[in-house]
N, C-alpha and C positions, 0 to 999 in steps of 0.2 A: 385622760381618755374617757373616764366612765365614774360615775361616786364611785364607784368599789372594784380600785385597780386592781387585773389581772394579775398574780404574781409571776407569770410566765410574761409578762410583757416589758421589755428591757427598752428601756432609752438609753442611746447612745448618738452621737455627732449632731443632735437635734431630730432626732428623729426616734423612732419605736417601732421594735421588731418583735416579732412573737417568736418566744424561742422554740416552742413546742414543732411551728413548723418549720423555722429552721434546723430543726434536729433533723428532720422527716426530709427535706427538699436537699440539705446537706451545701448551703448555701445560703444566705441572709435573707429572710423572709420580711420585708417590713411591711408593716400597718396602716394604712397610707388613711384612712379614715376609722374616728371611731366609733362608728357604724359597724365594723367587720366586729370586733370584740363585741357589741351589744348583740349581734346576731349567734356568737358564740357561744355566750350564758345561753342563750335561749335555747339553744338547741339541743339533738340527744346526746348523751354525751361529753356534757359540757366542759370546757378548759381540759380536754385530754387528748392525745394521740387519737387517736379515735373519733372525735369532732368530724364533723362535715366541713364544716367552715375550716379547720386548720389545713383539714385535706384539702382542700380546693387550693388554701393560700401555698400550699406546699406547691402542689401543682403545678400553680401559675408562675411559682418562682423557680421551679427545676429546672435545670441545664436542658431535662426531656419535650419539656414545653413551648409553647408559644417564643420563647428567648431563645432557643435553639432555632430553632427555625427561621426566626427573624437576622440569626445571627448568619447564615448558611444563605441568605437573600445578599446580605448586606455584603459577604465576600465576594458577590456577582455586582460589577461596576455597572452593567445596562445601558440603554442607551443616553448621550447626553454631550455636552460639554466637554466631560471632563474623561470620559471615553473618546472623543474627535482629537485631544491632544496627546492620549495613550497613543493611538494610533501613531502618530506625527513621531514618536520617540518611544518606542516601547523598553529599550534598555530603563532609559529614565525609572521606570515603572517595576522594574523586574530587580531592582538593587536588593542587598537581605538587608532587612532591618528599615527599608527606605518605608517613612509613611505616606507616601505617593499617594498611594491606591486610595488611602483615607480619604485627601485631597480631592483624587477625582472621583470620586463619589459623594464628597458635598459640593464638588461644582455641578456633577448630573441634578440632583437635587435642589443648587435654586434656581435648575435652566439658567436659558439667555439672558433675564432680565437679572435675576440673583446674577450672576457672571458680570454683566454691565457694572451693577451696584459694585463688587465688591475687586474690581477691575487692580485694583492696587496690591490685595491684598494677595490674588492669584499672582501675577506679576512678578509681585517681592519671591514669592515659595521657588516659582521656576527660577529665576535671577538664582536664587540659592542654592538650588538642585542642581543648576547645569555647575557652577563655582567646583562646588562638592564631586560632582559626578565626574568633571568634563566632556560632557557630551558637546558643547559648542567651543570645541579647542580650537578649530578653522578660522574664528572671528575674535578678536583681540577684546580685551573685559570689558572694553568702554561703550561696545555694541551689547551687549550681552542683553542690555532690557529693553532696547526697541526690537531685537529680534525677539525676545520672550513675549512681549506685547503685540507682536504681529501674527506670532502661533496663535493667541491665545484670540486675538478676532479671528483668522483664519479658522478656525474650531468652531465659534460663533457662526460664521458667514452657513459652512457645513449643514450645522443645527439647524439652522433657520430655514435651509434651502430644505432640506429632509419634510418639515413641518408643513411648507407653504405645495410639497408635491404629495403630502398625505391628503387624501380624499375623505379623511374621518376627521369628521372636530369634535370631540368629545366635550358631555357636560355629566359632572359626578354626584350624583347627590348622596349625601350618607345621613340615615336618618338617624338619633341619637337620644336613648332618654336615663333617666337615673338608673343603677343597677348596683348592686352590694359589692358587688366586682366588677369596675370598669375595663373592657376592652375597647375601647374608643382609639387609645393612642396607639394598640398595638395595627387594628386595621389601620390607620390613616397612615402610619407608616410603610405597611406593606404596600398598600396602592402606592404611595409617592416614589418608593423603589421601583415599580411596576412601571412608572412612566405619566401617572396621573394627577391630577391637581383638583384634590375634593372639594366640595362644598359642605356642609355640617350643616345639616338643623336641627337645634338641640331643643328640649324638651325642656321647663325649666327645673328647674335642681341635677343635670343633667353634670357629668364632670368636664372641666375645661378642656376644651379642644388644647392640644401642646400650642406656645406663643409664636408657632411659625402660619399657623393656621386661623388666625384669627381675623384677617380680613376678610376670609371664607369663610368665617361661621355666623350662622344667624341665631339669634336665641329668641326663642317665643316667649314671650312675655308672661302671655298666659298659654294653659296647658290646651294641647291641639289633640292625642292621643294619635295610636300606632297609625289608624285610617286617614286622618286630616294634616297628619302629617305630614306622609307620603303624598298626599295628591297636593296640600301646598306646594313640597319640592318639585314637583312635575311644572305646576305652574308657573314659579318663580323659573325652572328651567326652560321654558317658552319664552317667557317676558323678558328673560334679562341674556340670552344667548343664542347664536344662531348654529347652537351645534346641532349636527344630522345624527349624531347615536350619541342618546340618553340613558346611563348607567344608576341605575337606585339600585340601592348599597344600606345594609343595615348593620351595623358598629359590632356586632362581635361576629366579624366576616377579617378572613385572615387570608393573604393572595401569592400565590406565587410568583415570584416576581417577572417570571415571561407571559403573564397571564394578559396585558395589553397588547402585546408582540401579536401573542398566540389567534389572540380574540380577534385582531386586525384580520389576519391570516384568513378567517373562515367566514369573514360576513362578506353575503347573509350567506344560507343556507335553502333557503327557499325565499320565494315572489310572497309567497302566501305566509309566512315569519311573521308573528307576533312578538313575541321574547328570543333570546337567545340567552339560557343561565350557566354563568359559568361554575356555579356550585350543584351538584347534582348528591341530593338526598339515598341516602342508602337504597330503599325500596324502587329508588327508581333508576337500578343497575342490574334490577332484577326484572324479566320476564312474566308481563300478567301472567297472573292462575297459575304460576311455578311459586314451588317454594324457594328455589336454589341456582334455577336456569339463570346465567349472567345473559344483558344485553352484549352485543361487541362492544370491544373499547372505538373511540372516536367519538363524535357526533351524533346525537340520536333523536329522533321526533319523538318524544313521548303522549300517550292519550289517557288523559283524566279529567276528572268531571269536575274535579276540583284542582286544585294545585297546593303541596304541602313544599314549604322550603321557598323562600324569595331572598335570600342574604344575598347575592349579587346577579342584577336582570342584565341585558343590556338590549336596546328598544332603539326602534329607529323612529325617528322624530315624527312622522306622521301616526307612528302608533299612540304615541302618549299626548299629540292634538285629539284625538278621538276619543281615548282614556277621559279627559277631566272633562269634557264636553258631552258625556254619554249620561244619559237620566238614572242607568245602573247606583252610576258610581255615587248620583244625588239619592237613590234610593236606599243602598244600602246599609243595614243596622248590627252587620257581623253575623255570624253564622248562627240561626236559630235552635234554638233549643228544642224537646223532645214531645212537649204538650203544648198545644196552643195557648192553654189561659197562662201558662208558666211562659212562652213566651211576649205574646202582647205585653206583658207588665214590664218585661227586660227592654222591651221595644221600646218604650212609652219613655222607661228610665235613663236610654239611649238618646231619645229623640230631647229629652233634655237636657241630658250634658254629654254631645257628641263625643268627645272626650273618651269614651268608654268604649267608642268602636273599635274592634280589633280585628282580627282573619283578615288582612288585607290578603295571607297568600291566596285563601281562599276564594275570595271574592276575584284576585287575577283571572284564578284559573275559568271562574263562574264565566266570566268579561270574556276571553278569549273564545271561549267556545261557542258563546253567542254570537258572536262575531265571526266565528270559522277559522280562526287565527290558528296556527301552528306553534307552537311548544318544545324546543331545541335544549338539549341539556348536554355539557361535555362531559365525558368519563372518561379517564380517572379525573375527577372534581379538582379545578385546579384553584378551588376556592376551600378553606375550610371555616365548618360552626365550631369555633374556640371556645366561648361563655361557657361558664360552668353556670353560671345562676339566669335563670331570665329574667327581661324585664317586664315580662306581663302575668308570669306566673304559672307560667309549662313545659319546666323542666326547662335542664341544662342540652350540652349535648350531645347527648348517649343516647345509644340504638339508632333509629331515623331519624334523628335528630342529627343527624353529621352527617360524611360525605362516607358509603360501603368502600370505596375504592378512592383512596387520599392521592393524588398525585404528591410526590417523592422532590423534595427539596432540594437533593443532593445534584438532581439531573433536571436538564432540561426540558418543558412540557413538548418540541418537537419531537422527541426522542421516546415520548411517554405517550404520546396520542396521536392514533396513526389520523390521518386524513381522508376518512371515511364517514360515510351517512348511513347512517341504519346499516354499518358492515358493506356498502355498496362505495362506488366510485362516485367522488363528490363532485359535483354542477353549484359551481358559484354566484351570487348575482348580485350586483351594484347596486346602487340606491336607485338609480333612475328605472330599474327593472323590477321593483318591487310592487305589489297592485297596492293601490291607496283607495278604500274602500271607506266612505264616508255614509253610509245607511247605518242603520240603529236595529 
């Protein structure tokens, strides 16, 4: 791992784990790069209980964690395939000990087309569960699998019809760059519970997208940086999709898994909708010029001059034709500094390896208000900032840095956020009722 191995670092089954924080997390902490130990030494505290670094890895590895919570997603099957065939026989599903459930929720998971592809292998599971169960005792065993194979399209037929009367085509962009501690896999999984099917643009030296996701990642060759990033993915979502609500997404963003349902449910919220974010930052749960005053829970238009927090937008397609097509977005060099001659030099620095731009939330917020655009945030956040470390160098995520009000894993976001606008009775509106304002 390093010339001068940790003695607290144990290899075992091919692998290496820090014992320090598995002591701490009370569960097997492994090491998954040894980057994390070099950051280690270096730190205050070094190789002890007390480390930052072993905290974090503790953290990340706790039952209290990001794995808890993924695990309390992953007991909710959601919509899909392999929920349309619960349905059809829920005994089947309800046996103790039966791994059904597991079943239909890797069939929700590779949708219709995964379901098509692996047509035999669903098939054989039912053929075996009805044997086991006898739930198909009415039909002699020699039917047994053209009736399992006729559920099993009939579920499909469902899916597909569901998809083709949804009025929303979604396009997901997750932007993605190196970090000391990857949360890449944990969001991409939370969305694909959720109902969604990301795209990835990684940065290069960025960690592997998991190998389910690799036809959807794009890797930049060379480095693009937080700002060129983001508006490539905008563009790449133009040219290469004809969806109507554009989601940018940034990798240590962690979802609840009714967070698509939910998000369906409420667009738009206004004609005049710029963003709708479905992570909403602490400070912005609170009441301008109050220290303490909460907004209502629900829906809310927030007013700032800037925008702090972008881990999950979602934008209706005309907004993000305007987005990369606006002289702003060619103008911008990230948020200027405090003296002029201190900043022209950062300018200049910028202007030669764009690379270096960052504040993209900043510049959102800058965008929108020039534009007269509205600004919509859900509370309680039915998004959470996981990362303990960033990738650009401002902090992890504590204080405003996270969502004041987390929405709650255990239950469902209908039951968690009432359907209200600024505490008022909500007026919904379509895409075609939305104003599309093309001035500069």
């Amino acid at each position: 791992m390093s010339e001068e191995r940790c003695k607290f670092l144990i290899g075992r089954d091919g692998k290496n784990f820090c014992q320090l924080a598995t002591e701490l997390a009370k569960t097997d902490c492994e090491v998954e790069h040894p980057s994390i130990c070099e950051t280690c030494k270096k730190a205050v505290n070094p190789m002890t209980p007390e480390s930052s670094v072993v905290q974090s890895l503790a953290k990340r590895s706790s039952s209290s964690y990001e794995s808890e919570q993924l695990m309390a997603a992953q007991e909710r099957l959601g919509p899909g395939v392999g929920t349309e065939v619960h349905k059809m026989i829920p005994k089947f599903l309800e046996q103790p000990g039966c791994k059904c459930k597991d079943m239909a929720k890797k069939m929700n998971l590779w949708g219709v087309e995964g379901c098509e592809r692996n047509r035999d292998i669903i098939v054989g599971h039912l053929v075996k569960k009805a044997n086991e169960v006898g739930f198909f005792s009415w039909i002699p065993k020699s039917g047994t699998r053209m009736v399992c194979d006729r559920m099993l399209s009939s579920a499909i037929v469902r899916v597909k019809t569901q998809q083709q009367n949804n009025p929303h085509k979604w396009f997901c962009a997750v932007a993605t760059s190196p970090r000391k501690i990857s949360t890449l896999a944990t969001c991409l999984e939370s969305m694909e519970l959720a109902g969604w099917n990301p795209h990835i643009f990684a940065e290069p030296g960025s960690e592997s997208s998991p190998a389910r996701f690799k036809d959807n990642t794009i890797n930049h060759a060379e480095r693009k940086g937080v700002w060129h990033n983001w508006l490539y993915s905008l563009r790449y979502a133009l040219d290469n999709s004809d969806a109507n609500v554009i989601m940018t997404v940034q990798d240590d963003s962690l979802f609840h898994p009714d967070s698509k349902m939910f998000a369906e449910k409420i667009l738009w919220p206004s004609p005049h909708i710029g963003f709708l974010s479905l992570y909403t930052p602490k400070h912005y749960s609170i009441v301008p010029r109050f220290k303490t005053k909460e907004r209502p829970y629900g829906i809310n238009r927030v007013h700032t001059r800037s925008l702090w927090g972008s881990c999950a937008m979602v934008w209706p397609r005309h907004m993000i034709e305007t987005i990369v097509n606006h002289p702003f977005c060619k103008d911008w060099y990230g948020a200027p500094t405090k003296t002029k001659e201190h900043w022209e030099r950062i300018k200049q620095q910028r202007i030669e390896e764009p690379w270096r731009i960052q504040n993209s939330d900043t510049a959102i917020g800058k965008l929108m208000n020039k534009l007269k655009k509205e600004m919509w945030f859900v509370d309680p956040s039915p998004v959470q900032h996981v990362s303990l470390t960033s990738a650009t160098g401002h902090g992890g995520n504590k204080g405003r840095r996270n969502c004041g009000r987390c929405a709650e894993w255990s239950k469902d976001l209908f039951s968690q956020i009432p359907l209200e606008f600024n505490g008022n009775e909500p007026q919904f509106f379509k895409h075609k009722d939305l104003v599309v304002d093309s001035t500069h």
